[in-house]
C-alpha positions in Angstrom: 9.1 -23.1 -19.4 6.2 -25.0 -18.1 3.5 -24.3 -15.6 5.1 -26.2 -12.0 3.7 -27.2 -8.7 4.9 -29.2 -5.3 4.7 -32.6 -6.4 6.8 -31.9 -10.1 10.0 -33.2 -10.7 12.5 -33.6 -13.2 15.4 -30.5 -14.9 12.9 -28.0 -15.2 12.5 -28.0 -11.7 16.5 -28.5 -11.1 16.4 -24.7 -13.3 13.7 -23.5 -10.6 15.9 -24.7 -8.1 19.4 -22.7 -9.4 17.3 -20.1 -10.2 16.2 -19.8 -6.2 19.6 -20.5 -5.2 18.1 -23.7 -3.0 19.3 -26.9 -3.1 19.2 -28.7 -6.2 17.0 -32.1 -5.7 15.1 -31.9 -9.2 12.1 -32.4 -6.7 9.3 -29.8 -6.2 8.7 -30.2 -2.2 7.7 -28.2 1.2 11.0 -26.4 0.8 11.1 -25.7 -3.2 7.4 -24.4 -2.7 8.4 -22.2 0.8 11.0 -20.4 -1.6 8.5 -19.7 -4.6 6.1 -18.1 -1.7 8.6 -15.9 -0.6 9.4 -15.1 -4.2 6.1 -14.4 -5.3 5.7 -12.2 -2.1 9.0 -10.2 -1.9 7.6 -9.5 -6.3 3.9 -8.5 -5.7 2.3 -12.1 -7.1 -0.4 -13.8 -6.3 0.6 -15.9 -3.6 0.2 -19.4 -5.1 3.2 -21.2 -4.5 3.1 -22.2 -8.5 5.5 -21.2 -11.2 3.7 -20.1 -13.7 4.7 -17.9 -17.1 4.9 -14.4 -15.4 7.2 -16.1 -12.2 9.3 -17.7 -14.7 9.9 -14.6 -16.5 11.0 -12.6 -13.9 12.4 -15.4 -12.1 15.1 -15.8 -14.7 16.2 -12.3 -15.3 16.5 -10.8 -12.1 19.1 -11.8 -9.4 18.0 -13.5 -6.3 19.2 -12.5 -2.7 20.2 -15.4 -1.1 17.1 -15.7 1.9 17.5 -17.0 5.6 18.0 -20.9 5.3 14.5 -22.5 4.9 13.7 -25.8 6.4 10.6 -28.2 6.3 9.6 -26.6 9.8 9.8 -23.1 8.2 6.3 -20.8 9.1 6.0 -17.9 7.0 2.7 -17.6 7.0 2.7 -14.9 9.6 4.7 -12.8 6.8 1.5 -12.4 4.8 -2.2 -12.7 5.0 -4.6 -12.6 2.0 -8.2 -10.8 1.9 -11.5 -12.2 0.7 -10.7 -9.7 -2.3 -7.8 -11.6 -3.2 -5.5 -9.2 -2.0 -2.0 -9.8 -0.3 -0.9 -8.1 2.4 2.7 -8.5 3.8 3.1 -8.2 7.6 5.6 -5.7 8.5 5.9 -4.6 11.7 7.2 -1.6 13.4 9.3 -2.5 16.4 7.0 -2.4 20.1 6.5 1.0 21.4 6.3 3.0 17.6 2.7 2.7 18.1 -0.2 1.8 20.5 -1.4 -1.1 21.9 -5.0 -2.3 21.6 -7.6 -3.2 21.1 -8.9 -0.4 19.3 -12.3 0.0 17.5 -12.1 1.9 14.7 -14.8 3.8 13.3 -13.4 6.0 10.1 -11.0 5.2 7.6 -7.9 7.8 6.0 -6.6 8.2 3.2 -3.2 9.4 2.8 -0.2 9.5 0.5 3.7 10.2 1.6 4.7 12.7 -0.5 7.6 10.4 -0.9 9.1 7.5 -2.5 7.9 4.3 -4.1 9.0 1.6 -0.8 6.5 0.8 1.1 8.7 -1.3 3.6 11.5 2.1 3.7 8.7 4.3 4.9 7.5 1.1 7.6 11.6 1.9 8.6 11.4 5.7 8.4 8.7 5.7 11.0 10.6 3.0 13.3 13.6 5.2 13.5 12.2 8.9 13.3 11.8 11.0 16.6 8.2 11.8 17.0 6.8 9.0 18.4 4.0 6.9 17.9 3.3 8.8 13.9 2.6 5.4 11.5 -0.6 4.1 9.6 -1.5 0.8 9.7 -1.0 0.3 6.0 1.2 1.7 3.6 0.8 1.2 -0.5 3.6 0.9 -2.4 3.7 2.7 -6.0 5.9 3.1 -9.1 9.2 5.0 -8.7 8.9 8.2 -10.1 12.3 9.0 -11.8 12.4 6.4 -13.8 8.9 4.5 -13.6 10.0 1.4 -12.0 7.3 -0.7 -11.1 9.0 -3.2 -8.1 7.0 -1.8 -5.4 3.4 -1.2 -7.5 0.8 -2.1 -5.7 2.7 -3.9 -2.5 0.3 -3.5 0.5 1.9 -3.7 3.7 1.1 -3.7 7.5 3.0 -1.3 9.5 1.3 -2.8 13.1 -1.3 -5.7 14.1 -4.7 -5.1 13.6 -6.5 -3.3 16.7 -3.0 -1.6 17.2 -3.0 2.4 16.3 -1.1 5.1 15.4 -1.1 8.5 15.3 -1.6 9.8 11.7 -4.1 12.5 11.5 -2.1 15.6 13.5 -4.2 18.4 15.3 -8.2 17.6 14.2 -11.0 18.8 15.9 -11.4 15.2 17.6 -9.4 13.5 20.1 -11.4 10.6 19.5 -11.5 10.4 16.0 -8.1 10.4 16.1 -7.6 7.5 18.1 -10.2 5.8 16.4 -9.2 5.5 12.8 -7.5 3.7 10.9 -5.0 4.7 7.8 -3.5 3.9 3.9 -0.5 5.3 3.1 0.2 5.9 -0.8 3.8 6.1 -2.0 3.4 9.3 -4.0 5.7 12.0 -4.4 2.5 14.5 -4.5 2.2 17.7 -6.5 4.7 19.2 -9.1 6.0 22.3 -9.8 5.7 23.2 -13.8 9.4 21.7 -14.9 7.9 18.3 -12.7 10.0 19.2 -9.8 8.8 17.1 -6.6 9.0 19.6 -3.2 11.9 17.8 -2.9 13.8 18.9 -5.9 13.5 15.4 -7.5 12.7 15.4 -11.8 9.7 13.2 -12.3 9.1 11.4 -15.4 7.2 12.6 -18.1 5.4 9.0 -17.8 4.3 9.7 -14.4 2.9 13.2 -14.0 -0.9 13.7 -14.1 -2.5 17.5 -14.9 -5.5 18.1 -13.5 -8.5 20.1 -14.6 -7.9 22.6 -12.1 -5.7 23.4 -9.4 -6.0 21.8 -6.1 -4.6 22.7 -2.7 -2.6 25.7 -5.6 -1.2 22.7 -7.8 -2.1 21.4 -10.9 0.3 18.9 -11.5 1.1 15.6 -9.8 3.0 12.5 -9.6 0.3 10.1 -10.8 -1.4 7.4 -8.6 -0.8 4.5 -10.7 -3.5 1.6 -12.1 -2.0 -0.8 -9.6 -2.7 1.2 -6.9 -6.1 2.5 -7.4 -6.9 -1.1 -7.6 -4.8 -2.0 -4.5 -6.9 1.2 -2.5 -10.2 -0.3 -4.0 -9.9 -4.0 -2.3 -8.2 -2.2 0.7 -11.4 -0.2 1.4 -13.6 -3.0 1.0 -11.8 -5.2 3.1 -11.5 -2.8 6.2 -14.8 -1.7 5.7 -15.9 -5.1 6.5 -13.2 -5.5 9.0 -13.9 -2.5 11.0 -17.4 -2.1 10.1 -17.4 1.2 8.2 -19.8 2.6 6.1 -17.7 3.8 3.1 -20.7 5.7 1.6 -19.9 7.8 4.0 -17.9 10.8 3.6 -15.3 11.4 0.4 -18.4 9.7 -1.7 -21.1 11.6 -0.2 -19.1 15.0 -0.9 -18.4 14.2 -4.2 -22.1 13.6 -5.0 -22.8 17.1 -3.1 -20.1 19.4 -4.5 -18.3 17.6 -6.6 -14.7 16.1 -6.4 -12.0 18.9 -6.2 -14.7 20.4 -3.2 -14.9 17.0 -2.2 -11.2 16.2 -1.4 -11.0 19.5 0.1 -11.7 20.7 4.1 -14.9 19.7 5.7 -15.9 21.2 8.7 -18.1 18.6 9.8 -15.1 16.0 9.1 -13.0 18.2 11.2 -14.8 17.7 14.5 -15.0 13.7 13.9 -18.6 14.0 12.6 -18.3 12.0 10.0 -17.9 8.4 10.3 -17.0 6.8 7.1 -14.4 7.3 4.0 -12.3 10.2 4.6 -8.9 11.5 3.3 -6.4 14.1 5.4 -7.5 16.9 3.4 -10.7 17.0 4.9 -9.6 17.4 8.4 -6.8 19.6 7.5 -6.1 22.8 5.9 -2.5 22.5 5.7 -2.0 19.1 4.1 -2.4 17.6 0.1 -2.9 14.2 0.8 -5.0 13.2 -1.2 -6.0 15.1 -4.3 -8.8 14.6 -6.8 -7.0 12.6 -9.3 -10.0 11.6 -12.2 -9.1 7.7 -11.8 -9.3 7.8 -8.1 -12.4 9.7 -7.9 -13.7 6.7 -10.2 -12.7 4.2 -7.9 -14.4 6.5 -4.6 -17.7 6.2 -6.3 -17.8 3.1 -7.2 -17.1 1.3 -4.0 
């Protein structure tokens, strides 16, 4: 199929059309290119609003879900925003009251995975609906499923609250104010393995997506692997609330891997326990008890090159 933008017409655009379960016109306007968006959004693409050879492919073998009626005075963008790194990131909000009002300045940045599943928007609703209060980043990363390897959710970004909003993510630091200061990325990742790839929560994990590390960290060796997509999704996140918050990401995670290396790196810091820090940090190095993240060789790539 060929390469199609608003202003088309003719029966390749009547297929685009069936295919999005719109109204048939044969014309590619506001509406035909308000339902590609939302397409390209609810799949992980670029948000163009063109049907190119990758949309079109997926596009005609995978069923549609029939959206909320869309009409020429349809917004959605408030559903998404797009970085300077050419990254999408979909607005999700948890209802009012699941976390804190700004504005808040943040001055360190967390890295965290959910020792979970792959949806980014389920652990968004997890978080809405759980009894501990205000507990949410403000991103979440979605990741490949790891049963099976299904990549719908790899490398979805999503915001779990507007920016200058917080929530509580860090637990019992040595900092009151760092933790109302920072902000969070959540990683879909069902964490470390036992030796038959067991998650913690009895789950098999596919051969496909276990990583083994060099050595054991936090007493594991094995891991449900943070995929390609990811690493690059984490990348252009960092960068872009570096820049937003005004972080130094040299800071921290990258500085301890130059001193001591990276499993030492991702471990607990002191000095990042009592908020001393202010820079690139992950949870392990403000708590003893938790294994997000770990040192996988990938990842520490991406921390040293930012």
């Amino acid at each position: 199929m060929k390469l199609l933008k608003k202003g088309d017409k003719g029966q390749d655009v009547k297929t685009l059309q069936t295919a999005l379960k719109i109204t048939v016109d044969g014309h590619f306007g506001p509406l035909t290119e308000k339902a590609v968006i939302r397409f390209q959004l609810s799949n992980n693409f670029p948000v163009t609003g063109i049907v190119d050879s990758p949309v079109w492919t997926l596009l005609l073998n995978k069923p549609i879900l029939v959206l909320d009626e869309i009409d020429e005075d349809s917004d959605i963008s408030d559903e998404y925003f797009i970085t300077e790194y050419n990254q999408t990131i979909h607005r999700y909000y948890l209802p009012k009251g699941e976390y804190v009002n700004g504005p808040i300045t943040n001055e360190y940045i967390f890295l965290h995975h959910t020792a979970g599943r792959e949806n980014p928007y389920r652990t968004v609703d997890h978080w809405g609906r759980d009894k501990r209060g205000r507990v949410a980043t403000e991103f979440v990363l979605g990741g490949r499923n790891h049963r099976t390897g299904d990549t719908e959710y790899d490398g979805v970004m999503v915001q779990a609250f507007p920016e200058k909003c917080q929530g509580w993510h860090l637990g019992r630091t040595g900092s009151g104010w760092m933790n109302r200061h920072s902000v969070g990325l959540e990683i879909c990742c069902a964490g470390y393995l036992d030796e038959n790839y067991k998650t913690y929560f009895n789950s098999k994990c596919a051969d496909t997506e276990v990583v083994e590390l060099e050595k054991p960290f936090r007493g594991h060796s094995i891991w449900h692997t943070y995929s390609e997509k990811q690493i690059k999704e984490t990348e252009k996140w960092i960068k872009f609330v570096a820049e937003r918050d005004n972080i130094d990401i040299r800071m921290g995670l990258q500085q301890y891997i130059h001193e001591h290396g990276a499993h030492k790196a991702f471990g607990f810091h002191e000095d990042a326990f009592y908020g001393k820090v202010k820079g690139l940090l992950t949870h392990t190095n403000v708590r003893r008890d938790k294994s997000d993240c770990y040192p996988h060789p990938d990842f520490v790539d991406m921390i040293m090159s930012l």
